[in-house]
Biopython code that builds the backbone (N, CA, C, O; Angstrom):
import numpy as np
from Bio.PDB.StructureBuilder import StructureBuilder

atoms = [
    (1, "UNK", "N", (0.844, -1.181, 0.000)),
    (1, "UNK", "CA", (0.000, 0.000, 0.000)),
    (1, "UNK", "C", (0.893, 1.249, 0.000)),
    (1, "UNK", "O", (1.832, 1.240, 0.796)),
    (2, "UNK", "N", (0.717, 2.369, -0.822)),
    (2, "UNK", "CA", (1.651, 3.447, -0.831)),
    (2, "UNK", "C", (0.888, 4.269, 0.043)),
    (2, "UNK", "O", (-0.254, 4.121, 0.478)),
    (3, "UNK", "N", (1.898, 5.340, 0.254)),
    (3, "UNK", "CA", (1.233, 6.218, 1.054)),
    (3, "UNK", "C", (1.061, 7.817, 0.351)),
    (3, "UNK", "O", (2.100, 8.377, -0.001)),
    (4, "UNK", "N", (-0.499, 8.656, 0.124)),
    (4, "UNK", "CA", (-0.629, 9.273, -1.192)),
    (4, "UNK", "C", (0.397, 10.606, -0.512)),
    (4, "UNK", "O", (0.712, 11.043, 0.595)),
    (5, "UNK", "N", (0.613, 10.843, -1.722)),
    (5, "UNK", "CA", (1.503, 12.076, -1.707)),
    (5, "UNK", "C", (0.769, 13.186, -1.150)),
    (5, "UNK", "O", (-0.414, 13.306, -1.470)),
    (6, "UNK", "N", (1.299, 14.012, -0.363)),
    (6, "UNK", "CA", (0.892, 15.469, 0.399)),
    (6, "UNK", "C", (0.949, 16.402, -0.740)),
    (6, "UNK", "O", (0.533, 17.413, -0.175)),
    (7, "UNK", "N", (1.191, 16.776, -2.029)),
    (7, "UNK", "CA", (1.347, 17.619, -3.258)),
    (7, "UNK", "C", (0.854, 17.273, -4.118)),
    (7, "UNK", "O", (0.831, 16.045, -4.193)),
    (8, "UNK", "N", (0.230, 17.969, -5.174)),
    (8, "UNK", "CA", (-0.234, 18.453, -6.517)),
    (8, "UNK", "C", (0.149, 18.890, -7.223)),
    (8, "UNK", "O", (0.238, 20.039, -6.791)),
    (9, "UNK", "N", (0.720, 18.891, -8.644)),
    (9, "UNK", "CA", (0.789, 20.111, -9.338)),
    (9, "UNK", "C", (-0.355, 20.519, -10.228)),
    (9, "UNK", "O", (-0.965, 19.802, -11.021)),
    (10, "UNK", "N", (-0.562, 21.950, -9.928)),
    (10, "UNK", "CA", (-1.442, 22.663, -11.013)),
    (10, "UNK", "C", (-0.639, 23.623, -11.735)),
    (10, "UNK", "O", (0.228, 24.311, -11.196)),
    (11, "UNK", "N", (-0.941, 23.662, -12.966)),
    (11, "UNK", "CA", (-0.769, 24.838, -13.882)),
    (11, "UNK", "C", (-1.198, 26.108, -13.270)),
    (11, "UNK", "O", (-2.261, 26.229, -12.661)),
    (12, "UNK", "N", (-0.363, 27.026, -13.445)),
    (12, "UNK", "CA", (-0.699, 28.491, -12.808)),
    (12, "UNK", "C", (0.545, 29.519, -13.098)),
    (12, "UNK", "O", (1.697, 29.496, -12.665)),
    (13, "UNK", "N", (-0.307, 30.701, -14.256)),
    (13, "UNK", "CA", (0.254, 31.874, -14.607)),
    (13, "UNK", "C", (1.708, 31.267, -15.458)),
    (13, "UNK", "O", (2.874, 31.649, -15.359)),
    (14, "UNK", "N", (1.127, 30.226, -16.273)),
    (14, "UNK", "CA", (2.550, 30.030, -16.947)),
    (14, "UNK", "C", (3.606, 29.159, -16.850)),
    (14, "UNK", "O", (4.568, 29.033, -17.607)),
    (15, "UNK", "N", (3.233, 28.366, -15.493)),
    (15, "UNK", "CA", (4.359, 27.235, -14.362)),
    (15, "UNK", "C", (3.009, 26.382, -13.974)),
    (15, "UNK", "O", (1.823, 26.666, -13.811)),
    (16, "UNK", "N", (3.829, 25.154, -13.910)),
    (16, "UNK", "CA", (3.163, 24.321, -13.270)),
    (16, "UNK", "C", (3.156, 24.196, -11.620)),
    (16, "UNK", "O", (3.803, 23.181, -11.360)),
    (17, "UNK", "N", (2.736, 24.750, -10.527)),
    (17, "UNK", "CA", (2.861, 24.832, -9.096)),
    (17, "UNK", "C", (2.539, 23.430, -8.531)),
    (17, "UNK", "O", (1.824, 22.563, -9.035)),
    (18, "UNK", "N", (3.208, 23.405, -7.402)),
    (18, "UNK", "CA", (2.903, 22.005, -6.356)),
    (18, "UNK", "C", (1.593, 23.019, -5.296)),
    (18, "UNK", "O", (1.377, 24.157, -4.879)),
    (19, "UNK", "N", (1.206, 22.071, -5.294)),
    (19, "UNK", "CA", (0.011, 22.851, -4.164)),
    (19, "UNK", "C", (-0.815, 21.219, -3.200)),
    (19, "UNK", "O", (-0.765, 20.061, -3.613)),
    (20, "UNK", "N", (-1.391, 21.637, -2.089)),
    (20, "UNK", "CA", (-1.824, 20.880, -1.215)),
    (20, "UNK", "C", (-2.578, 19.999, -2.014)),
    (20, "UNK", "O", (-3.327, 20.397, -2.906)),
    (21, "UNK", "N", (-2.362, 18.501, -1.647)),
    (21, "UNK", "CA", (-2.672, 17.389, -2.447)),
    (21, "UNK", "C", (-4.734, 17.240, -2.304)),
    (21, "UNK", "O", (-5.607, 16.761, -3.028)),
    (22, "UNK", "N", (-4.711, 18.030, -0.823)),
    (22, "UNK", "CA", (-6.324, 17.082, -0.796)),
    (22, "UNK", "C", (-6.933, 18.863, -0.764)),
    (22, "UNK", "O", (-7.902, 18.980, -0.013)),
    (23, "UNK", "N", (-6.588, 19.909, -1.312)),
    (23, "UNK", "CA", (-7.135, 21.260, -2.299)),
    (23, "UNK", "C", (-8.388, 21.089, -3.082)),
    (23, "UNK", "O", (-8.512, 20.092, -3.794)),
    (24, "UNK", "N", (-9.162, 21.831, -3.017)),
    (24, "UNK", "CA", (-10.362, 21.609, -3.392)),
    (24, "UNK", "C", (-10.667, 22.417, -4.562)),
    (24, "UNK", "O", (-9.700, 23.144, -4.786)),
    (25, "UNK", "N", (-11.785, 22.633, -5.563)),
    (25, "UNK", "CA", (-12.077, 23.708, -6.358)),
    (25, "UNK", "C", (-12.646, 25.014, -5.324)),
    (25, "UNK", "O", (-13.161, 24.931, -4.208)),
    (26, "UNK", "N", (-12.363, 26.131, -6.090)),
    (26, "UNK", "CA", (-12.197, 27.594, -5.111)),
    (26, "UNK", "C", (-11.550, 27.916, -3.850)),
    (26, "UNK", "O", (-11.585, 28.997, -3.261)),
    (27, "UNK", "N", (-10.909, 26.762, -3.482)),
    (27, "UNK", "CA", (-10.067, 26.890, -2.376)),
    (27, "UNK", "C", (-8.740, 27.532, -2.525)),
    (27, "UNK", "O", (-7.889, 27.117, -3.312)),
    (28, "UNK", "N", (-8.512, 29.050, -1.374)),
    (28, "UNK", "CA", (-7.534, 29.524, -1.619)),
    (28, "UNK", "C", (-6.027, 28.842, -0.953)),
    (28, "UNK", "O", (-5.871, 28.576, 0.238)),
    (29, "UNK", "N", (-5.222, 28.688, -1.803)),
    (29, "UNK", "CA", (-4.039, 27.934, -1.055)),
    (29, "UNK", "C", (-2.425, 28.736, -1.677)),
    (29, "UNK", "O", (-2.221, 29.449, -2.660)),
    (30, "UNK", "N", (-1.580, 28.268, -0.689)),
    (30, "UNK", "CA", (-0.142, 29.085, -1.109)),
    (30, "UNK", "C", (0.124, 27.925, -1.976)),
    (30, "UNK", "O", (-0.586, 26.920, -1.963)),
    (31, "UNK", "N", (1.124, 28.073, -2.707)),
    (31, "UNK", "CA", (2.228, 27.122, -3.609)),
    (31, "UNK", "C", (3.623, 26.732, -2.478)),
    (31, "UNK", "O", (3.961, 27.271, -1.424)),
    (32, "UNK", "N", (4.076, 25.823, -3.074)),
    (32, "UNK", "CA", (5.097, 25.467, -2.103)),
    (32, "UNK", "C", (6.137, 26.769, -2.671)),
    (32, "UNK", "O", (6.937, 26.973, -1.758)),
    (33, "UNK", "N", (6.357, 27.507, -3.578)),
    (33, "UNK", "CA", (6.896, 28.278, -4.166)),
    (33, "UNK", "C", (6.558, 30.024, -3.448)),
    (33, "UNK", "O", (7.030, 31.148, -3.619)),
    (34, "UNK", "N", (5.342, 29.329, -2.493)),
    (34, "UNK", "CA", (4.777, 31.016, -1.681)),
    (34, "UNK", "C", (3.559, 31.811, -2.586)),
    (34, "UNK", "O", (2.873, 32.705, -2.091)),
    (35, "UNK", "N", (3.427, 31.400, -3.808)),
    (35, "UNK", "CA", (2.229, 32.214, -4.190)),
    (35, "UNK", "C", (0.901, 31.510, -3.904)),
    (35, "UNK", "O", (0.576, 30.437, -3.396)),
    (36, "UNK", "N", (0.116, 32.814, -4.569)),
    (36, "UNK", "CA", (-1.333, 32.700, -4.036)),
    (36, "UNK", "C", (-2.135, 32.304, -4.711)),
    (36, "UNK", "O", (-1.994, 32.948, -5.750)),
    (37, "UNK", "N", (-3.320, 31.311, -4.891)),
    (37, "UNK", "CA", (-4.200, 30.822, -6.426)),
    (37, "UNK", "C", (-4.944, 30.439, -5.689)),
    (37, "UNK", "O", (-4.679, 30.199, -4.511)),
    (38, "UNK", "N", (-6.154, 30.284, -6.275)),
    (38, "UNK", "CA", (-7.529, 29.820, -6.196)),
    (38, "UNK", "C", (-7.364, 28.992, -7.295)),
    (38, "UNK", "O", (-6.970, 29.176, -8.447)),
    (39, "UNK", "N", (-7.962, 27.543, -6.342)),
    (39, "UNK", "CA", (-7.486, 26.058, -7.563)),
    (39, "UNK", "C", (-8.682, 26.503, -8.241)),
    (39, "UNK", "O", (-9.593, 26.868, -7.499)),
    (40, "UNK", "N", (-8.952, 26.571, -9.939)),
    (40, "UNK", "CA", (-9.899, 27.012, -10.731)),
    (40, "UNK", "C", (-11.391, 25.831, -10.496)),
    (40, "UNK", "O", (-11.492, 24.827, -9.792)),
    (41, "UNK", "N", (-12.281, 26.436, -11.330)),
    (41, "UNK", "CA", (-13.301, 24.974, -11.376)),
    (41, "UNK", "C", (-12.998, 24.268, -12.673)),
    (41, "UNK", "O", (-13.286, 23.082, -12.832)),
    (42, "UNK", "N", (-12.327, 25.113, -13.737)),
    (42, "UNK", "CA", (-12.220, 24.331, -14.940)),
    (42, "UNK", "C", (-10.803, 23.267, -14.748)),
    (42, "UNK", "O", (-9.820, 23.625, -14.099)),
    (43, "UNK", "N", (-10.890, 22.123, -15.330)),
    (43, "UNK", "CA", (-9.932, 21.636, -15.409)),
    (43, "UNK", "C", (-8.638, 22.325, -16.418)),
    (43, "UNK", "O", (-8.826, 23.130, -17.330)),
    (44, "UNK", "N", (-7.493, 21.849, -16.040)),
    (44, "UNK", "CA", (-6.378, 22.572, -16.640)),
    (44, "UNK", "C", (-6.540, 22.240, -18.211)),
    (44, "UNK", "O", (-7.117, 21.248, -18.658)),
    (45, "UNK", "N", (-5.946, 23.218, -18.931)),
    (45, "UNK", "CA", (-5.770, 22.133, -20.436)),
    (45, "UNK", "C", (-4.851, 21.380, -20.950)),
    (45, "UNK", "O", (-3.844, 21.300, -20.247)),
    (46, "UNK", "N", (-4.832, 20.842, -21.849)),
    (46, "UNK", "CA", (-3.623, 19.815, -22.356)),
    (46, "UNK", "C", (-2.383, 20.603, -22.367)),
    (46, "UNK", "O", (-1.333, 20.132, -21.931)),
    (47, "UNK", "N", (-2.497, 22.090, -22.976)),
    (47, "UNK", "CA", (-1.557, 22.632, -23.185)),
    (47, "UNK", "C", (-1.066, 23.015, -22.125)),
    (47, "UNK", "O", (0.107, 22.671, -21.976)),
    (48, "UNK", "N", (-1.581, 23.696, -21.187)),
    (48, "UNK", "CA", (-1.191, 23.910, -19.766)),
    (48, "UNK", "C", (-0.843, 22.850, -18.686)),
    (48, "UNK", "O", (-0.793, 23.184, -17.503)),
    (49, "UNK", "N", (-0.685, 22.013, -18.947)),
    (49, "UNK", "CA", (0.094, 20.824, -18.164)),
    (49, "UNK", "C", (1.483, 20.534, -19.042)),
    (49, "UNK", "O", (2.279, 19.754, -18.520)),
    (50, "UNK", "N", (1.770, 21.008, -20.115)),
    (50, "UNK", "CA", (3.037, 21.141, -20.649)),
    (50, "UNK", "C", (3.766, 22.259, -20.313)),
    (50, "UNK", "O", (4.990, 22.212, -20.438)),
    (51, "UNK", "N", (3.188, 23.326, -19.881)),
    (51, "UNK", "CA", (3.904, 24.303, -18.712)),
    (51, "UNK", "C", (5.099, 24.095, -18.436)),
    (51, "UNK", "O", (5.271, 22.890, -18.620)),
    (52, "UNK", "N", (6.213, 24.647, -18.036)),
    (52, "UNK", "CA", (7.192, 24.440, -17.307)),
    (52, "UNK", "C", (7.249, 23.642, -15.732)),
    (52, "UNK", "O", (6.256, 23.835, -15.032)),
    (53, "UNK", "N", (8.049, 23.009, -15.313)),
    (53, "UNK", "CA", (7.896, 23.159, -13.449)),
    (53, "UNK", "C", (7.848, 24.517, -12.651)),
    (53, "UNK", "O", (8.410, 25.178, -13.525)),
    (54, "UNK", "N", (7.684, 25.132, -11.981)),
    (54, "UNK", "CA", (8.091, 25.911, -11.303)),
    (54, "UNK", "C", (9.147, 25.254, -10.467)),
    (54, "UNK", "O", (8.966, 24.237, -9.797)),
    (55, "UNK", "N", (10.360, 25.983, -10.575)),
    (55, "UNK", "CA", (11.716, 25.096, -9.937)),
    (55, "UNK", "C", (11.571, 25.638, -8.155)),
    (55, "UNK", "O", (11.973, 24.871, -7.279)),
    (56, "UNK", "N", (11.022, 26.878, -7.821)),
    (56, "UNK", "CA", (11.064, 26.877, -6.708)),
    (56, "UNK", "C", (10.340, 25.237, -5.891)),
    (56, "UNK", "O", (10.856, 24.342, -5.220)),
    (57, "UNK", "N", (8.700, 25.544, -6.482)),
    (57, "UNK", "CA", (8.103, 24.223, -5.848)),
    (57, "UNK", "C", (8.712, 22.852, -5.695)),
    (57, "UNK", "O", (8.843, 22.132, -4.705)),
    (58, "UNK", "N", (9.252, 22.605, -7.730)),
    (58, "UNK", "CA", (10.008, 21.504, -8.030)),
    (58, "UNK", "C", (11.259, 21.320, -6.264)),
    (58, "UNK", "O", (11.133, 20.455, -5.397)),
    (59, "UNK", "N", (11.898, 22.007, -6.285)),
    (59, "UNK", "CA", (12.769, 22.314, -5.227)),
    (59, "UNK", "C", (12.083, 21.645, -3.713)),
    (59, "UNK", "O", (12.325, 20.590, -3.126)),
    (60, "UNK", "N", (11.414, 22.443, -3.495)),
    (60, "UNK", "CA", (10.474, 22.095, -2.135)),
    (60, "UNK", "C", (9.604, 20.632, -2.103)),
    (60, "UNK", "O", (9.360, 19.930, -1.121)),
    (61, "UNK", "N", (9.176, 20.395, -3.698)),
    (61, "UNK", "CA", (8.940, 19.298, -3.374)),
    (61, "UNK", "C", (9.309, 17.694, -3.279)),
    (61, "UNK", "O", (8.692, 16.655, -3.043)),
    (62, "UNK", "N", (10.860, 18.133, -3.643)),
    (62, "UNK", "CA", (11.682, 17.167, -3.816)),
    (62, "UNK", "C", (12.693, 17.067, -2.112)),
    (62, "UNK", "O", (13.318, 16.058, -1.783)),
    (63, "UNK", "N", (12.621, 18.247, -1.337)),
    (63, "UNK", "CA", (13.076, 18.249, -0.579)),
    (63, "UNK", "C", (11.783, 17.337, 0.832)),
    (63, "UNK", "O", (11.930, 16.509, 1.731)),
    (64, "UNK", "N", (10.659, 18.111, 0.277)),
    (64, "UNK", "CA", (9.446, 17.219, 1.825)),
    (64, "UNK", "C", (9.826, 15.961, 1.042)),
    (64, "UNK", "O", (10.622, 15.225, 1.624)),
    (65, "UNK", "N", (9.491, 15.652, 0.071)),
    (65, "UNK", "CA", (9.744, 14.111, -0.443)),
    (65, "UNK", "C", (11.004, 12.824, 0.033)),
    (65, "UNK", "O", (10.898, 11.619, 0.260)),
    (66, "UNK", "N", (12.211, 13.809, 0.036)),
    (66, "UNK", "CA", (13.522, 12.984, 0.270)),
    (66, "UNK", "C", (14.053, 12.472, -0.987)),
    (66, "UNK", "O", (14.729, 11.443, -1.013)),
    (67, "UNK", "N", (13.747, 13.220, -2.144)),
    (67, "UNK", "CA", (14.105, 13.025, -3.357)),
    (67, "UNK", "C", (15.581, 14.142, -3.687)),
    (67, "UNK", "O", (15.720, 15.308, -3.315)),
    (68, "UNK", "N", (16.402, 13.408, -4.385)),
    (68, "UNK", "CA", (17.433, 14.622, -4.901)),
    (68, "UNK", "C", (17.060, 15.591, -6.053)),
    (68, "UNK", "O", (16.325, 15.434, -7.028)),
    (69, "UNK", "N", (17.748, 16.566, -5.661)),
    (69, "UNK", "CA", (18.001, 17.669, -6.180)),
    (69, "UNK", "C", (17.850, 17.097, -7.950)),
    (69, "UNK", "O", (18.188, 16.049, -8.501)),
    (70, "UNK", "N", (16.961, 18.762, -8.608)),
    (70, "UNK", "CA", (17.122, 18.176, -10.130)),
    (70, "UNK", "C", (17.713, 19.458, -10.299)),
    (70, "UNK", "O", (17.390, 20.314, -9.475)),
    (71, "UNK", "N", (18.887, 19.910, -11.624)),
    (71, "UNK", "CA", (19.165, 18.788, -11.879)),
    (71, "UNK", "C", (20.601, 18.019, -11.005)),
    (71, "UNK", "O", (21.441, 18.688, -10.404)),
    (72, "UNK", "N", (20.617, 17.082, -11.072)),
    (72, "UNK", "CA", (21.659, 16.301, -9.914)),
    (72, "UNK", "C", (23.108, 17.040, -10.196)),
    (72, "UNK", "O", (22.936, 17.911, -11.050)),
    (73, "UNK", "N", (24.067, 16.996, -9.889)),
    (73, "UNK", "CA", (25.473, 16.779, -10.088)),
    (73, "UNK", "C", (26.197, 16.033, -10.334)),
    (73, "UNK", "O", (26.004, 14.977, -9.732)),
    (74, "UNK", "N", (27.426, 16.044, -11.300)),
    (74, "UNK", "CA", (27.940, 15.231, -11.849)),
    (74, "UNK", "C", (28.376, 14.677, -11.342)),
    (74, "UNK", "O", (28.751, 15.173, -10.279)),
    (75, "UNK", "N", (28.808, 12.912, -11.628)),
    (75, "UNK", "CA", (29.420, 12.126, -10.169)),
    (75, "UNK", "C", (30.980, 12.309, -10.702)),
    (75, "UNK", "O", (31.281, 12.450, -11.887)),
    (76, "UNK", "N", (31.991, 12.277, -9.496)),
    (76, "UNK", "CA", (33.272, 12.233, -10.006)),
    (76, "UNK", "C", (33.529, 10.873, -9.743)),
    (76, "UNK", "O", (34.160, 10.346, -8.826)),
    (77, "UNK", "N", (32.920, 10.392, -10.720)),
    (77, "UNK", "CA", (33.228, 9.035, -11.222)),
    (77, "UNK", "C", (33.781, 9.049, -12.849)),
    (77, "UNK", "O", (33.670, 10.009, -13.611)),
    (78, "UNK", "N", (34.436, 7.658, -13.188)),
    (78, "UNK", "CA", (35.566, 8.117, -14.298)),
    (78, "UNK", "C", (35.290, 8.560, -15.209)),
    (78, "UNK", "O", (34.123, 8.177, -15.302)),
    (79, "UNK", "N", (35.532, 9.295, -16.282)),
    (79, "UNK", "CA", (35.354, 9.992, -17.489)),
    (79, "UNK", "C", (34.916, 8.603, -18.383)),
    (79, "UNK", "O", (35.006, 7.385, -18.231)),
    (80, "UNK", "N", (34.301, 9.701, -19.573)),
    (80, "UNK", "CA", (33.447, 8.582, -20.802)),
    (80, "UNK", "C", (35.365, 8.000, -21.532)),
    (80, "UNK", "O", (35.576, 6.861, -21.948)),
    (81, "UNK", "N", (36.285, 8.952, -21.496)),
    (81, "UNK", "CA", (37.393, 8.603, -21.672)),
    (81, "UNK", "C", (38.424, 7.548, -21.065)),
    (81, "UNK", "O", (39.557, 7.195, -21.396)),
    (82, "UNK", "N", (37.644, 7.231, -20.145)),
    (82, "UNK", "CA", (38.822, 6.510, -19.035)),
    (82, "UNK", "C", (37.760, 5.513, -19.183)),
    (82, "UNK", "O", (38.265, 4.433, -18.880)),
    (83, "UNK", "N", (36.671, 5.375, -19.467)),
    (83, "UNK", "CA", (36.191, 3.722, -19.814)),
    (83, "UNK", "C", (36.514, 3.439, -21.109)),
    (83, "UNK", "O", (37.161, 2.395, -21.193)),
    (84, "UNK", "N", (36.289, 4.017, -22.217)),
    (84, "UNK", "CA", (36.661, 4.076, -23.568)),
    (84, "UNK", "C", (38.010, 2.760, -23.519)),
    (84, "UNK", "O", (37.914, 1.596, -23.907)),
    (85, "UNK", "N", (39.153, 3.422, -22.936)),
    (85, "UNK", "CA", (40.764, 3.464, -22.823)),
    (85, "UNK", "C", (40.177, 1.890, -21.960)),
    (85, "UNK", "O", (40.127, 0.823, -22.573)),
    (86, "UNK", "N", (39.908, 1.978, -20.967)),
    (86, "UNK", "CA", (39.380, -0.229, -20.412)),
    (86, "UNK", "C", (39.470, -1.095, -21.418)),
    (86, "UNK", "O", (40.039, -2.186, -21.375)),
    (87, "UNK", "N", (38.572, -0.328, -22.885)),
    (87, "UNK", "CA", (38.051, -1.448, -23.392)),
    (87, "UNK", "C", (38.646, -1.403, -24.703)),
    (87, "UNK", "O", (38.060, -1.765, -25.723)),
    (88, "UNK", "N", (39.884, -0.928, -24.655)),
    (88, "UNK", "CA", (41.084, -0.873, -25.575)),
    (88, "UNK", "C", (40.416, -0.275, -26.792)),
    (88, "UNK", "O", (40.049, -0.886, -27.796)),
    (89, "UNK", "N", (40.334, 0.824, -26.580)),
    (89, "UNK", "CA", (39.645, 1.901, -27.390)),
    (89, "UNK", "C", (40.664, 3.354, -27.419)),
    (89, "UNK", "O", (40.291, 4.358, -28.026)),
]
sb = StructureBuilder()
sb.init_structure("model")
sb.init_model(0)
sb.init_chain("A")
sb.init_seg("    ")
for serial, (resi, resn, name, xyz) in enumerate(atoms, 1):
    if name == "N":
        sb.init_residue(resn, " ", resi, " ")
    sb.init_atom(name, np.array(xyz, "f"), 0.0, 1.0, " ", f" {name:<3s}", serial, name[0])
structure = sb.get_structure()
């Protein structure tokens, strides 16, 4: 059994926002990002779920989650060159 996620994202002003998972229609709520929206009554559109993330939320909600950082950092693990050179290349 999973346990449901505390976040949402909705489309809003251009970004896709994380917002409170159990948010209702006309309910006013912050974004994990700090802004202010009233979840609409219309559903979002196709096009507006292709939105960007909002990286603040993205951020916050990867942090309540225990998820890493996007985007990650490079590992200093060996170069595409130094495996190449292994495999007598």
């Amino acid at each position: 059994m999973t346990t449901p996620r505390p976040f949402r994202w909705l489309p809003h002003e251009g970004q896709r926002h994380a917002v409170c998972a159990n948010s209702t229609v006309r309910d006013e709520v912050t974004t994990l990002c700090g802004g202010e929206l009233v979840i609409p009554v219309t559903r979002p559109t196709k096009a507006e779920w292709c939105w960007p993330t909002c990286l603040s939320c993205d951020a916050a909600w990867r942090a309540a989650e225990g998820i890493m950082p996007f985007p990650r950092k490079a590992s200093a693990g060996p170069s595409r060159g130094a495996r190449a050179d292994r495999r007598g290349r």
